[in-house]
N, C-alpha and C positions, 0 to 999 in steps of 0.2 A: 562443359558441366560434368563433374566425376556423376561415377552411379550413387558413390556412399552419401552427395548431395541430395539427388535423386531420392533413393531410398528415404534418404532422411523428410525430405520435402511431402513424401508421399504420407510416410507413416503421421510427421504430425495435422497431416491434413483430415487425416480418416479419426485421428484422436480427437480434434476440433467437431469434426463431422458426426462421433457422437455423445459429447460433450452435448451440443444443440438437439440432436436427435432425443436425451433426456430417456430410452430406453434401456441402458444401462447403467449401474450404479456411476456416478464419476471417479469415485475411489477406485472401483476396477476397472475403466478404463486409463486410469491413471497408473496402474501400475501392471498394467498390458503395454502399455506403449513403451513402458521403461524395460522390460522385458526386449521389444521388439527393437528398441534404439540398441539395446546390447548384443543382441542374435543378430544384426545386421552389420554391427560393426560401426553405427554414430557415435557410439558410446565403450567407453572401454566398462569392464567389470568393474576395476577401482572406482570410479568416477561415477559409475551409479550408485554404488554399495556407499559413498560419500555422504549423499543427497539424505539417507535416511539418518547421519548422523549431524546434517546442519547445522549451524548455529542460530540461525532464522527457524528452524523447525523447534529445536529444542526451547526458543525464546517463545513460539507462540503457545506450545503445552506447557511450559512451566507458568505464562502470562495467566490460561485458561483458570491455573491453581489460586494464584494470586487473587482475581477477582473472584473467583469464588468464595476465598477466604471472606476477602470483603464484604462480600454480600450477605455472609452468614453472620457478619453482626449491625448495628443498629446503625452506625452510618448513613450508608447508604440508604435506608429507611426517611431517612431523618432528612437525609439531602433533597431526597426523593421528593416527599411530603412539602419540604419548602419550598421548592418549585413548582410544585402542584397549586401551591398556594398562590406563587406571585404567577401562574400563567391563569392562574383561573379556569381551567381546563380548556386552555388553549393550546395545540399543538403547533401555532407561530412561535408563541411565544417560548416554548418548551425548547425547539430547534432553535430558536434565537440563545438561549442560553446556551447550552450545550455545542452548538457547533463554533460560536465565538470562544469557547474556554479550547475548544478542540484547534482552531486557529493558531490561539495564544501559543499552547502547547507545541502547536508542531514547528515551533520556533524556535526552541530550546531542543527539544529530542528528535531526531534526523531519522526516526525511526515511525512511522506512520504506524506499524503495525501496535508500538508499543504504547503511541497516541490510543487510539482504539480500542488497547485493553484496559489504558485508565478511565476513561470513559463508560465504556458499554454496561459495566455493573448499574451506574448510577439513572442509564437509562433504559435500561431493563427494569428496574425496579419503579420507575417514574410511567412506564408501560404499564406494568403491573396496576399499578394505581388510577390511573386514566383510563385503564379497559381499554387498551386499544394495541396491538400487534406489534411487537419489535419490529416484523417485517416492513411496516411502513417507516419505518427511522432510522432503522440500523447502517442503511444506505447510504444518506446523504451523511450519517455521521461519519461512517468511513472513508467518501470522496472529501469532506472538510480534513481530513487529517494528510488526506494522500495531497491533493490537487494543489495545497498551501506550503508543503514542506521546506522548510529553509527559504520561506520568498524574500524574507526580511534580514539585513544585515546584523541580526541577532542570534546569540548561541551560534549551533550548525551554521546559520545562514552565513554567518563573519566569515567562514573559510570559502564561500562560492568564488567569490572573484579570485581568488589564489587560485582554487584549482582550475580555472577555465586560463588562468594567467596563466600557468603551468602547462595546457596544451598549447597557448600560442608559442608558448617559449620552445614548444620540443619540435614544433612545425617549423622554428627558424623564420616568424611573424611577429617583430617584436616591437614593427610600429605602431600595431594596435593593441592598447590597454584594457583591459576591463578595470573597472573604477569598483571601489567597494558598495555603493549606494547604485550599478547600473542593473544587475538582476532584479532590484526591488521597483526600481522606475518600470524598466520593462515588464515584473509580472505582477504590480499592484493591480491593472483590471480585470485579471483572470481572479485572482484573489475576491476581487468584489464583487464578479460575477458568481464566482464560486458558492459566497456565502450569500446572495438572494438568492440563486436556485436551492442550496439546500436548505432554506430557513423556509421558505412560500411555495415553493412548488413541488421540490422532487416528493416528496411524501403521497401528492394528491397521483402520480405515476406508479408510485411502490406498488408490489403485490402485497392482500390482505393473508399472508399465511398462517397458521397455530403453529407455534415454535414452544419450545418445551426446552428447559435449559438446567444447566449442572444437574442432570440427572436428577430432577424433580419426578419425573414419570418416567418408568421402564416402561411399561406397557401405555400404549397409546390408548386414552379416554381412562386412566387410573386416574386418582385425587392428586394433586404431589400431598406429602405428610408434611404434617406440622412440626416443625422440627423446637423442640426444647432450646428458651435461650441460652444463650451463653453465658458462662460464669463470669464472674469481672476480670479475674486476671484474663483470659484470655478472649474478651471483648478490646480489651485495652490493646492487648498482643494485635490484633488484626488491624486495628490501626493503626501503632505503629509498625508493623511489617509492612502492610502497603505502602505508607507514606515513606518509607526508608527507604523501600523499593523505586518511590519517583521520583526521591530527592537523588537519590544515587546514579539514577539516569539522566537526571540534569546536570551535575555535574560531574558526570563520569569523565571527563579531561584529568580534573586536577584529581580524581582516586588513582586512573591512572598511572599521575606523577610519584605515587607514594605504593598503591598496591597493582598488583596485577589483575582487573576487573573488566573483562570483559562484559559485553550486554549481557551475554546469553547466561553468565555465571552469575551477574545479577539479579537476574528474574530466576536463577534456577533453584539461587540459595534461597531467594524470599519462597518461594513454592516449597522447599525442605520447611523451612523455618513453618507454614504456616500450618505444617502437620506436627511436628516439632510442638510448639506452641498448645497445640488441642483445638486451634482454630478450626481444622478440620480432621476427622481421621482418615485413617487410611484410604478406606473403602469409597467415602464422598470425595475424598482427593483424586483416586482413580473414575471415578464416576463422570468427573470434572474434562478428562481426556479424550478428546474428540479424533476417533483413531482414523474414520472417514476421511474428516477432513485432514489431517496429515498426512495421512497416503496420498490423498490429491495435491499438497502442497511437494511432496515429493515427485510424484509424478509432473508437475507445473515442471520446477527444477530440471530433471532430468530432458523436456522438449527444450528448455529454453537452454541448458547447457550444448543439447545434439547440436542445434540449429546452428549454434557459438561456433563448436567446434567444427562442423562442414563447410563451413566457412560461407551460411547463407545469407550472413548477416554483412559482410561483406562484399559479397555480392552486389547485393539489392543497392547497399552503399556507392558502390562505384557507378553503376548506373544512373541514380538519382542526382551525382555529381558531373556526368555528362550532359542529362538532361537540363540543368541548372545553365551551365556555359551555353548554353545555346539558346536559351531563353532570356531575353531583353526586360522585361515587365520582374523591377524588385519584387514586386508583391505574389507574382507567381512562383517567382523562388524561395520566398518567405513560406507560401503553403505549401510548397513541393516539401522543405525543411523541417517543418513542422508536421506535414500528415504522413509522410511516410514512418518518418522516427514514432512515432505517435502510433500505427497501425503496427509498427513491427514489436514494441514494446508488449503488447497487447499478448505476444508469446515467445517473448524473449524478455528474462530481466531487464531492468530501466538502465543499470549500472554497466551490462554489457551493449548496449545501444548506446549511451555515450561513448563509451569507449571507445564505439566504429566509427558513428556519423560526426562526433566534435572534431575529428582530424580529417575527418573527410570533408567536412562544410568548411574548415581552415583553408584546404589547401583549393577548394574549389573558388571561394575567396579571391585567394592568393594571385590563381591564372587571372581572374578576373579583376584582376586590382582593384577590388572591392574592400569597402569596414568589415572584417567578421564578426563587429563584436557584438550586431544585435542577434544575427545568426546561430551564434553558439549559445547565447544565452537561450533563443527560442530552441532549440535541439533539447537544452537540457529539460525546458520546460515541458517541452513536450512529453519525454522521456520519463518526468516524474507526473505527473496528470494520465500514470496508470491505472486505472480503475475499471475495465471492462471483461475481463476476465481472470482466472486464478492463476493464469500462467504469470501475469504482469509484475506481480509483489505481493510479496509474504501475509500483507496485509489484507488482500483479498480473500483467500480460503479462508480466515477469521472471520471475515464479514460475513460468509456466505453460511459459517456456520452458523453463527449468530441471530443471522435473518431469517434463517432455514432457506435461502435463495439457490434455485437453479442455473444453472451456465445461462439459458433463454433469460431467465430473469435482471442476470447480471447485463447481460448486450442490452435487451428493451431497457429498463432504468438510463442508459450509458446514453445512447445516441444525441439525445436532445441535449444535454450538458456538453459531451464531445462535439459537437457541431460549434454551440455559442462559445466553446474555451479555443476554439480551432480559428475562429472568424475573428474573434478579441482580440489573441493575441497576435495574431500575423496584422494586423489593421494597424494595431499599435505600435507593436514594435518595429514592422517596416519604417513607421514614421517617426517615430523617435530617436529609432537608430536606423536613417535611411543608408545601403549600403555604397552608395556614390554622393557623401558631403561633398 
């Protein structure tokens, strides 16, 4: 094991350590540790100095704009109200809504976080109205966007099997296929568990905290102000800029094919546009930028790049694939499969945890003349059913701002869905796809 492992292993341990600890800001521990990943050498300069130019960072500040814009017109209000209505001030039925559109959603846009910013205006404002704390909902609405994404052979989902095809092909594996309809077999009962725990229960677990949003209150216990409505033309403008904004992320393939439209220039132009417009000015648009939580989500970045780069991810990999060959019981090798990739995602992006474990569970497969194909689909599964801390995806520091949630808060919420999405899908899919037909 090098030192620069070492070092590295140590520093994101002590980051972790006060993440939980909850006596220092997270935003400065988060850009202390990127400091110390660079002074030690896990990190080059470039490669941090990177992390603040994101394309995931810049999408979830420019997001921040977007719903705001939204919010400041009647919309949202409106949405708000008519589910107030049909829930009868019931918070099942409120989550039943909202986390089934959030489902739908994350089946077309591969982007959980960008799920999350369509959403969160309409139930913030539905908050507002029920009297009752974002913090208890903001939760399960951002594990509905993350823990479902691309489960179904729809939108995003159409390309899973190609890519998981794509690793067996580069592993020289090419007796086993993945079918287009076999990720969806495999993770419809995560899916369904997903969306009972956050529709009935995660809510009655949330913390009840006072969260205070787009800069409604600077000073804490001030009024927010009433803000003057909006003129027509630019009531009209915020609805169509949003909606231009979602439709463009849905099909952002075929813009693609015509312009050059990335996510992040998508969400960046609707964000110009909605000050542009008079949707918002300036100053409420800056108001709207949650500089905290971007430094955390940089800082997230920056451990989960180190960890990449020291090659700890790696590591951990090879071992759990020695483990594996030596163990007889599919279904322990299913959990081995599943909970490692799963724990290490937790402070490593999901995208570089594929990247390790799917060739590595191929080739452990392989010795084993084993199917991999329920295996890699459970990896990936695992891999995107990140939700327990900010290191894991872009879409968490969103949440956490949202919710006003602590790191403690984030794990406590986690564990009891982790546990049932842990048990579901190794149960199932060992048997669906046992690894010795």
């Amino acid at each position: 094991m090098s030192n620069t492992l070492i070092i590295c292993l140590v520093i994101s341990l002590l980051a972790v350590i006060s993440y939980v600890w909850g006596k220092i800001p997270m935003a400065l521990t988060a850009v202390i540790s990127l400091a110390a990943f660079v002074l030690f050498g896990c990190l080059s300069p470039e490669d941090a100095l990177s992390y603040f130019g994101n394309a995931n960072g810049i999408m979830i500040m420019s997001m921040f704009v977007v719903a705001a814009g939204l919010q400041r017109t009647k919309f949202v209000k409106n949405v708000a109200n008519s589910v107030n209505r049909f829930a009868n001030g019931s918070i099942i039925k409120v989550m039943a809504g909202y986390v089934i559109v959030s489902v739908i959603l994350s089946q077309f846009i591969q982007s959980p976080m960008i799920v999350f910013g369509i959403m969160a205006p309409m139930m913030i404002e539905t908050c507002k109205i029920m009297d009752i704390s974002p913090s208890k909902v903001m939760y399960p609405l951002g594990v509905s966007a993350i823990a479902t994404c691309s489960a179904f052979p729809l939108g995003s989902g159409a390309t899973v099997a190609a890519e998981l095809n794509g690793y067996l092909s580069a592993s020289d594996y090419t007796a086993a296929v993945v079918q287009l309809t076999d990720p969806m077999k495999a993770r419809f009962p995560l899916v369904i568990v997903c969306v009972i725990w956050c529709v009935f229960f995660a809510f009655k677990f949330a913390p009840d905290h006072k969260v205070e949003h787009s800069g409604e209150a600077i000073e804490k216990g001030r009024r927010p102000e009433e803000k003057p409505a909006l003129k027509p033309f630019q009531e009209v403008a915020g609805y169509v800029i949003f909606f231009a904004v979602t439709i463009a992320l849905l099909f952002q393939k075929q813009i693609n094919s015509v312009l050059i439209a990335p996510t992040w220039l998508i969400c960046f132009i609707g964000a110009v546009m909605m000050v542009v417009c008079g949707v918002l000015n300036g100053r409420e648009a800056l108001r709207t930028l949650n500089l905290s939580m971007y430094l955390l989500f940089v800082g997230a970045m920056a451990m989960s790049g180190a960890l990449a780069n020291s090659g700890a991810g790696q590591l951990i990999g090879d071992a759990i694939a020695s483990v594996a060959q030596s163990v007889g019981n599919p279904y322990i090798i299913g959990l081995v499969f599943f909970l490692v990739p799963f724990l290490l995602t937790q402070v490593m992006q999901n995208r570089g945890v594929m990247m390790i474990f799917i060739p590595i569970a191929i080739q452990a497969c392989k010795s084993m003349g084993a199917n991999p194909v329920g295996i890699i689909i459970m990896v990936q599964a695992a891999c995107l059913s990140a939700f327990m801390t900010p290191m894991a995806t872009p879409a968490v520091p969103m949440i956490m701002a949202e919710g006003n949630y602590t790191f403690s808060d984030m794990v406590k919420q986690s564990l009891i869905p982790a546990v049932l999405f842990c048990i579901v899908t190794v149960i199932w899919t060992m048997t669906v796809f046992p690894l010795y037909a």
